[in-house]
PyMOL Python script that loads the backbone (N, CA, C, O; Angstrom):
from pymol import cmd

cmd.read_pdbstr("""\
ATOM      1  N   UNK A   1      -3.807  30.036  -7.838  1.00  0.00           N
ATOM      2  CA  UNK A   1      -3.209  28.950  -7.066  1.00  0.00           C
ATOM      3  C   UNK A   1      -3.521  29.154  -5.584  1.00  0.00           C
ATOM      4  O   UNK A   1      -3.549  30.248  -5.021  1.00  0.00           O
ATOM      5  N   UNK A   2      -3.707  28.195  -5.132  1.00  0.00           N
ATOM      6  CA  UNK A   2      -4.249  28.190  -3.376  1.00  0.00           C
ATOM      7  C   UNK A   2      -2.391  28.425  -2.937  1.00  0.00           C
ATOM      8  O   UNK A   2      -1.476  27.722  -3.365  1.00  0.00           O
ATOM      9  N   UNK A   3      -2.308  29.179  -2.333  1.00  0.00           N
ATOM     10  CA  UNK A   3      -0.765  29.398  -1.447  1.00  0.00           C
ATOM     11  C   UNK A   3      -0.567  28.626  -0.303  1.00  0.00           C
ATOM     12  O   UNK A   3       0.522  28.564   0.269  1.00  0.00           O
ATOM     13  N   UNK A   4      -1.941  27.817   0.189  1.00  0.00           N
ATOM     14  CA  UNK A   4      -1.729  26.939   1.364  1.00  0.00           C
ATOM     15  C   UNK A   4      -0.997  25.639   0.991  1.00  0.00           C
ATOM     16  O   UNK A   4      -0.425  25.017   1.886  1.00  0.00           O
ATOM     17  N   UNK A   5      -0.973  25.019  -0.766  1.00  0.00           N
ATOM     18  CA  UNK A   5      -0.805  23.847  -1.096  1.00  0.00           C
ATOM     19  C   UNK A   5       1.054  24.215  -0.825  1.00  0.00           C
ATOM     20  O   UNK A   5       1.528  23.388  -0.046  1.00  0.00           O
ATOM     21  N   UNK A   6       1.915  25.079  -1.234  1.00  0.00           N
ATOM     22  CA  UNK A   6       3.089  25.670  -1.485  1.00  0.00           C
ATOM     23  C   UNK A   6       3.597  24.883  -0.154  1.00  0.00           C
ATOM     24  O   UNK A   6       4.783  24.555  -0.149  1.00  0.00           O
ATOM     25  N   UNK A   7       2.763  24.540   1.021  1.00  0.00           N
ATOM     26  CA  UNK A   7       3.550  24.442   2.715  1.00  0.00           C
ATOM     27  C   UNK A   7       3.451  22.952   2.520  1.00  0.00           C
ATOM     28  O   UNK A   7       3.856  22.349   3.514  1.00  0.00           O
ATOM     29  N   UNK A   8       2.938  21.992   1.314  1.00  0.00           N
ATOM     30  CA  UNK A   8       2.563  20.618   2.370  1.00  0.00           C
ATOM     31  C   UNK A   8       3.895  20.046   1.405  1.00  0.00           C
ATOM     32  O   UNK A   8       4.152  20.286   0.225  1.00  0.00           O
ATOM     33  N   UNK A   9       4.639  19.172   2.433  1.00  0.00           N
ATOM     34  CA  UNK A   9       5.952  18.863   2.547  1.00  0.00           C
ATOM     35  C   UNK A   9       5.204  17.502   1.526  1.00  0.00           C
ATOM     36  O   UNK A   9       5.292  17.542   0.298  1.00  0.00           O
ATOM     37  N   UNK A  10       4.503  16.379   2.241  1.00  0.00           N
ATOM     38  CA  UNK A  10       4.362  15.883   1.362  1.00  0.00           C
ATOM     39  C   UNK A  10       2.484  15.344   1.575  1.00  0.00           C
ATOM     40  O   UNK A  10       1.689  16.153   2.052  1.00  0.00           O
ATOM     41  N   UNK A  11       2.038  13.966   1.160  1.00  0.00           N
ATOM     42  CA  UNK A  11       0.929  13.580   1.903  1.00  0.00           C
ATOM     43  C   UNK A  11       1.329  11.974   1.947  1.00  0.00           C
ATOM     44  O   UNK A  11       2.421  11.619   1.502  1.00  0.00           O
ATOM     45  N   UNK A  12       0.471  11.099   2.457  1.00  0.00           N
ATOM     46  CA  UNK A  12       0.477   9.952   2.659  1.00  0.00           C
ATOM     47  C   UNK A  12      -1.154   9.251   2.407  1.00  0.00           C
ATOM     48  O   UNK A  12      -2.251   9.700   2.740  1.00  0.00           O
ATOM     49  N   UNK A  13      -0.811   8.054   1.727  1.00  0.00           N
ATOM     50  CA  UNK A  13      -2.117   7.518   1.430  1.00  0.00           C
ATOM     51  C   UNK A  13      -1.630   6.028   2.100  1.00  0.00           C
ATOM     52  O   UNK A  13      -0.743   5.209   1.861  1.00  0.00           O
ATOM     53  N   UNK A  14      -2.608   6.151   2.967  1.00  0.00           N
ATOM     54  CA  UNK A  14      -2.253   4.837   3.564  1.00  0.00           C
ATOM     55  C   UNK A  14      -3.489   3.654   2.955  1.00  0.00           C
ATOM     56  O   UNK A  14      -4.699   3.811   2.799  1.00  0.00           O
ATOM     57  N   UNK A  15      -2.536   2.345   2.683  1.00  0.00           N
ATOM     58  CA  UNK A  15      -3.663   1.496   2.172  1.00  0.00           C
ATOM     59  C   UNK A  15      -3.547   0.252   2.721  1.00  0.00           C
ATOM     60  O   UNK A  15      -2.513  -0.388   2.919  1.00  0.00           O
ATOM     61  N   UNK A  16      -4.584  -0.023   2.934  1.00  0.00           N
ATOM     62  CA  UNK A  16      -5.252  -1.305   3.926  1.00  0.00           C
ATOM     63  C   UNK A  16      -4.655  -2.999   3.129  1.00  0.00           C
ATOM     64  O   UNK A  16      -4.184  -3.808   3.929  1.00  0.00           O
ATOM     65  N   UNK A  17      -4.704  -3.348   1.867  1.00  0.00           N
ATOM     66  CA  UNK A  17      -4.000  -4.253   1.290  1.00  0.00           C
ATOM     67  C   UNK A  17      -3.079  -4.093   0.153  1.00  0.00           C
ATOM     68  O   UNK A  17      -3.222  -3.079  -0.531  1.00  0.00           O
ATOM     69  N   UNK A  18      -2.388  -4.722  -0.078  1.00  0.00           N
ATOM     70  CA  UNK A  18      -1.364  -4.893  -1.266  1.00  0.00           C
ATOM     71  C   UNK A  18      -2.663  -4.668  -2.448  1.00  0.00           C
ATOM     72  O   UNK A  18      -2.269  -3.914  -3.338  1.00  0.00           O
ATOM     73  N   UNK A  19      -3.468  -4.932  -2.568  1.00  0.00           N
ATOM     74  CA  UNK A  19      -4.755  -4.784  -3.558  1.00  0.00           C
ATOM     75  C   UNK A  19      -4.594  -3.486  -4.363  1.00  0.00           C
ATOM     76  O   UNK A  19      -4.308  -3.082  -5.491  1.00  0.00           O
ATOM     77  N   UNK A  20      -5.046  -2.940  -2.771  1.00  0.00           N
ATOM     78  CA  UNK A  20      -5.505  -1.814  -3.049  1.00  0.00           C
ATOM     79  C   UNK A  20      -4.464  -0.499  -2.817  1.00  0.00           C
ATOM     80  O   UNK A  20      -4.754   0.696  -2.761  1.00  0.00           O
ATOM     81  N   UNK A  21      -3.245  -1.108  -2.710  1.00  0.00           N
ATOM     82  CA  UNK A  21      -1.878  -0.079  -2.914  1.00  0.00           C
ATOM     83  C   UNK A  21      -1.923  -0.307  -4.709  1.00  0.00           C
ATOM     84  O   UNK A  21      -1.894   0.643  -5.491  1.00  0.00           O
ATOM     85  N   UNK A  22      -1.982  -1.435  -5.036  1.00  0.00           N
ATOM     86  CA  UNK A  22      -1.276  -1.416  -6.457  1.00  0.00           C
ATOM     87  C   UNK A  22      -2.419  -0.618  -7.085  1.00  0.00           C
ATOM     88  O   UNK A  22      -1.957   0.009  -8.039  1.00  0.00           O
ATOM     89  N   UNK A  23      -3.635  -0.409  -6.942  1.00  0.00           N
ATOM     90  CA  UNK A  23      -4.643   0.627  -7.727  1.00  0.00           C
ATOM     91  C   UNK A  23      -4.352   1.549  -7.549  1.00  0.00           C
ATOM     92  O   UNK A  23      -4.358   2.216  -8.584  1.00  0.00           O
ATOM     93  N   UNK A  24      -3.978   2.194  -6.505  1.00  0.00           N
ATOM     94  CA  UNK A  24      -3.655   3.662  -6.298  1.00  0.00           C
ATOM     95  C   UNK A  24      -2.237   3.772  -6.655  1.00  0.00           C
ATOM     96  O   UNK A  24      -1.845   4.902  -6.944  1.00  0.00           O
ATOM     97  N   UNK A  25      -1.374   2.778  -6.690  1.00  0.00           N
ATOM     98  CA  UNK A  25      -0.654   3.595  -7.508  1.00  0.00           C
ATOM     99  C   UNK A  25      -0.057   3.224  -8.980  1.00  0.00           C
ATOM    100  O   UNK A  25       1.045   3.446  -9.481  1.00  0.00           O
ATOM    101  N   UNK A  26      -1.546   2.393  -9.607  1.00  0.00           N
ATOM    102  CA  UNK A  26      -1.695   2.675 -10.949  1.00  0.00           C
ATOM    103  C   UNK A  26      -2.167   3.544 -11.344  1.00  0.00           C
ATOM    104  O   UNK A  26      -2.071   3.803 -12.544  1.00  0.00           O
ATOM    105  N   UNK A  27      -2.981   4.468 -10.337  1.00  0.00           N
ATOM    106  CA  UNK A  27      -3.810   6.335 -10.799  1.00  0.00           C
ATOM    107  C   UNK A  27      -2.365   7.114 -10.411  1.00  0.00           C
ATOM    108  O   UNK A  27      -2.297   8.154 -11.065  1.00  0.00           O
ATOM    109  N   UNK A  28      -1.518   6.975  -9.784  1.00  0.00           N
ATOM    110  CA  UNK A  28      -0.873   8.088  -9.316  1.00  0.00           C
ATOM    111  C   UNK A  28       0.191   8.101 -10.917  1.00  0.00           C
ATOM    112  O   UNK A  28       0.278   9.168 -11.525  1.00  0.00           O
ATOM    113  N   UNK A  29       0.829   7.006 -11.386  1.00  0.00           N
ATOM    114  CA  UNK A  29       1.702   6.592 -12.474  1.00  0.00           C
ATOM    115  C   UNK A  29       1.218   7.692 -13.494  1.00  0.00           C
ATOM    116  O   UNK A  29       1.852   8.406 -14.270  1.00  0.00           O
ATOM    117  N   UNK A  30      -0.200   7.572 -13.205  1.00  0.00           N
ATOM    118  CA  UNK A  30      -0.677   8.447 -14.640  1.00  0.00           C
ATOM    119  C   UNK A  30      -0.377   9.829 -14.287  1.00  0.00           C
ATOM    120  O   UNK A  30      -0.217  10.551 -15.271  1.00  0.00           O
ATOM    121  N   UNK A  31      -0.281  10.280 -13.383  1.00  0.00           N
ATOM    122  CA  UNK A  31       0.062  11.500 -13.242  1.00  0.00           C
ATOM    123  C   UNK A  31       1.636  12.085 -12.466  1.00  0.00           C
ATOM    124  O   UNK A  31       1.954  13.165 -11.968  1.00  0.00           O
ATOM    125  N   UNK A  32       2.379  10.757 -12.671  1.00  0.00           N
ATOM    126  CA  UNK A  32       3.518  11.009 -12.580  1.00  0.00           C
ATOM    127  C   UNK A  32       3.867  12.376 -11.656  1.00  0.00           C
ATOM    128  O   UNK A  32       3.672  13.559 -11.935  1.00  0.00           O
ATOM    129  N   UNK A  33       4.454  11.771 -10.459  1.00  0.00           N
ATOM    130  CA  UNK A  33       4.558  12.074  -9.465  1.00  0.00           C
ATOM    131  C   UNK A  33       5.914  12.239  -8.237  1.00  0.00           C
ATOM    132  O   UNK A  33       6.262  11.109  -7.894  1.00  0.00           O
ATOM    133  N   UNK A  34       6.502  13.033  -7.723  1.00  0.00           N
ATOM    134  CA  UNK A  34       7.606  12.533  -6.787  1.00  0.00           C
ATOM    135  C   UNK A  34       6.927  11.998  -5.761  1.00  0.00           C
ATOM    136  O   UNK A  34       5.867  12.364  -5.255  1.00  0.00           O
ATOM    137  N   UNK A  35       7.985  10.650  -5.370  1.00  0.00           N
ATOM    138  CA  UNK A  35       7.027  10.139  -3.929  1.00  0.00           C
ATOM    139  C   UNK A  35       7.851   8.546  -3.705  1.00  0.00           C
ATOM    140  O   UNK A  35       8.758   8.077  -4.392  1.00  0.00           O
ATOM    141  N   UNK A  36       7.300   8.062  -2.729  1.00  0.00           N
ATOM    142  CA  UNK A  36       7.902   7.054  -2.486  1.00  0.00           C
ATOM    143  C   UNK A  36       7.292   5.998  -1.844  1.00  0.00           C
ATOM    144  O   UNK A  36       6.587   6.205  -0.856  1.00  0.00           O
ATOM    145  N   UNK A  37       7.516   4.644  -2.381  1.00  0.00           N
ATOM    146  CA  UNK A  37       6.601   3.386  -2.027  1.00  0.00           C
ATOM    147  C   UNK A  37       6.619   2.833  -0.281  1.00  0.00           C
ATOM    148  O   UNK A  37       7.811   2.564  -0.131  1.00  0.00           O
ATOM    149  N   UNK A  38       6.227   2.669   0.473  1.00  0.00           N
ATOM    150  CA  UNK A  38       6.652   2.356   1.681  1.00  0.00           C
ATOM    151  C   UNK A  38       5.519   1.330   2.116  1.00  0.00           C
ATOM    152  O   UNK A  38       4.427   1.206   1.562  1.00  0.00           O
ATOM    153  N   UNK A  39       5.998   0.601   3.240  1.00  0.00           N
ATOM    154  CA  UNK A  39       5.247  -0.648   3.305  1.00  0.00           C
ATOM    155  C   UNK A  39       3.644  -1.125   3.100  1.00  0.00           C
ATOM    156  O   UNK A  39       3.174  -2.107   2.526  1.00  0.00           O
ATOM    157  N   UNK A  40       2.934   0.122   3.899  1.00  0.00           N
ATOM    158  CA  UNK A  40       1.795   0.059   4.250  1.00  0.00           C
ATOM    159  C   UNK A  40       1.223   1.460   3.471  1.00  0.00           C
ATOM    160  O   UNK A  40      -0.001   1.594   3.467  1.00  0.00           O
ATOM    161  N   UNK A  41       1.877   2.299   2.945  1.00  0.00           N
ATOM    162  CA  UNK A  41       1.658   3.230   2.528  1.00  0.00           C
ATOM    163  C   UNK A  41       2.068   4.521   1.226  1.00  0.00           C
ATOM    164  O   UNK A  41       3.283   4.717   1.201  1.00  0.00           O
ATOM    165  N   UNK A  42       1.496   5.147   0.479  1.00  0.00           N
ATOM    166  CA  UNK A  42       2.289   5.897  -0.770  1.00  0.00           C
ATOM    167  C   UNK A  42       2.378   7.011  -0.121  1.00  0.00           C
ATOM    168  O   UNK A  42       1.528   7.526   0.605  1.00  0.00           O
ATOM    169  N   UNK A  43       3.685   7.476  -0.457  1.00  0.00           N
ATOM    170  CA  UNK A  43       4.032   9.201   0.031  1.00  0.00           C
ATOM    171  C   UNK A  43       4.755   9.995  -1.092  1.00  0.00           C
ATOM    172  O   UNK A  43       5.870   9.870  -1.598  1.00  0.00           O
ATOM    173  N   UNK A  44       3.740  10.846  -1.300  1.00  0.00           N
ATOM    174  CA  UNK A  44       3.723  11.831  -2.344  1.00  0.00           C
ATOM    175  C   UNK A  44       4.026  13.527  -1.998  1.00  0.00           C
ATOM    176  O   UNK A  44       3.470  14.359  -1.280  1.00  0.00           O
ATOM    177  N   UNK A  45       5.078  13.540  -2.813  1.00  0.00           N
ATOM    178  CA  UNK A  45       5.717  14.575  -2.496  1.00  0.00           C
ATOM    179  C   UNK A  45       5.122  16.379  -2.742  1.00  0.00           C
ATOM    180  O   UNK A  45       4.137  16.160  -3.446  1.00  0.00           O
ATOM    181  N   UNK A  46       5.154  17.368  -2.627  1.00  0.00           N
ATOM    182  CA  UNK A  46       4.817  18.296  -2.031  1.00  0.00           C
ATOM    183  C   UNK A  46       6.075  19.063  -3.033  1.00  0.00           C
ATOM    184  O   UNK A  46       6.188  19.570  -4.149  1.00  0.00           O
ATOM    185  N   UNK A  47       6.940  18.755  -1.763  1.00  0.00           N
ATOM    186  CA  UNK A  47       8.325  19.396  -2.509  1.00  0.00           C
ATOM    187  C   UNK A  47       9.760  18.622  -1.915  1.00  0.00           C
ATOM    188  O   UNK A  47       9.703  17.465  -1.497  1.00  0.00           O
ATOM    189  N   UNK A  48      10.430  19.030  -1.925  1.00  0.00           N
ATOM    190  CA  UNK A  48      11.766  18.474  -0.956  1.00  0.00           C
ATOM    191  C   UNK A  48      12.883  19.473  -1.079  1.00  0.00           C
ATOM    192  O   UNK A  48      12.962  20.250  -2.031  1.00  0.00           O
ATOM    193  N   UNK A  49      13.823  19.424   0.004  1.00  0.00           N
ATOM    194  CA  UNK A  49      14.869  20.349  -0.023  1.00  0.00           C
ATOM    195  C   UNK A  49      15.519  20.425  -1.398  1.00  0.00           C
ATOM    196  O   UNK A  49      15.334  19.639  -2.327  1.00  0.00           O
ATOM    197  N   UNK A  50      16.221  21.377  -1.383  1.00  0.00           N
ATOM    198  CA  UNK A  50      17.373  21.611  -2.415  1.00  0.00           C
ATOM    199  C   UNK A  50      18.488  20.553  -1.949  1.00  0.00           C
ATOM    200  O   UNK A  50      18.828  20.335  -0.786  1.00  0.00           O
ATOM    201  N   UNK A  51      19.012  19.906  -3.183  1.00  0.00           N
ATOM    202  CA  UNK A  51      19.891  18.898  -2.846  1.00  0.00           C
ATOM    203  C   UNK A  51      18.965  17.449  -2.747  1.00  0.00           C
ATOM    204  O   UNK A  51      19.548  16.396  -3.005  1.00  0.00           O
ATOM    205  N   UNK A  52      17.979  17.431  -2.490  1.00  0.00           N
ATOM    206  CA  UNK A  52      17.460  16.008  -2.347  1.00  0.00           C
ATOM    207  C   UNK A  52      17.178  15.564  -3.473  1.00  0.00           C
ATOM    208  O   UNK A  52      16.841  16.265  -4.427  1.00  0.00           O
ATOM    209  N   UNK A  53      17.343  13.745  -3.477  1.00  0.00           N
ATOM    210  CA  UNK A  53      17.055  13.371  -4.650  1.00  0.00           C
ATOM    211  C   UNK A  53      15.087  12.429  -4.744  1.00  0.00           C
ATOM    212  O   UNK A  53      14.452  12.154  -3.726  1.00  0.00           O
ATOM    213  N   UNK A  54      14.937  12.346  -5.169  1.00  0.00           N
ATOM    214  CA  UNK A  54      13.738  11.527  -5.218  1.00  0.00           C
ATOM    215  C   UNK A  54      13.042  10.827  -6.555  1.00  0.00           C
ATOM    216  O   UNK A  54      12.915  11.433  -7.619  1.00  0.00           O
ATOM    217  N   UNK A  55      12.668   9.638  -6.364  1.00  0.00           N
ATOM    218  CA  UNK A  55      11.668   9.172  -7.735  1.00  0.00           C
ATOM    219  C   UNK A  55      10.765   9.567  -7.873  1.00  0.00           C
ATOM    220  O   UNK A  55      10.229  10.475  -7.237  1.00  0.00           O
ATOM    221  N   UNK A  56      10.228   8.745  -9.083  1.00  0.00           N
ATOM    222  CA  UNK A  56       8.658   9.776  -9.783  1.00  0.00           C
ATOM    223  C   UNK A  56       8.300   8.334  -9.477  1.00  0.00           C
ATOM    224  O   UNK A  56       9.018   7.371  -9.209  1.00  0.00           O
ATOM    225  N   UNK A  57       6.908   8.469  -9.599  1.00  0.00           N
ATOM    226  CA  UNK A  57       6.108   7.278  -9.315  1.00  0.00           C
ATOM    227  C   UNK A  57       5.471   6.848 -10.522  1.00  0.00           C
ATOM    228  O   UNK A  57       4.743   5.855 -10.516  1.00  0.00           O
TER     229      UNK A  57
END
""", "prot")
cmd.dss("prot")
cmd.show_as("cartoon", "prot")
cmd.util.cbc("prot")
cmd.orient("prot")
C-alpha cells in the first residue's frame, strides 16, 4: 500500500456539464464510494473523522 494515499482527506472531480457529472458518477456508483454530490463538482472521500456521517455514491 502507498502510505501517502492514508493523508488525502478527500479529492474533487470537477465537471464542466451536468453531462458529464452524470458519467462520472455512473463509474464512481460502480465502485461504490463515500463522497458527496455538489454543484459543479464530485467529492470523494479519503476518510472522515470519527463521528462523521457520510453517503456512498
Amino acid at each position: 500500500m502507498n502510505e501517502g494515499y492514508k493523508y488525502i482527506e478527500w479529492l474533487e472531480i470537477k465537471t464542466e456539464t451536468e453531462i458529464i457529472k452524470n458519467e462520472v458518477l455512473e463509474i464512481i456508483k460502480n465502485v461504490h464510494v463515500p463522497g458527496k454530490i455538489l454543484e459543479d463538482k464530485i467529492r470523494v472521500y479519503g476518510y472522515v473523522e470519527v463521528g462523521t456521517s457520510v453517503d456512498y455514491l
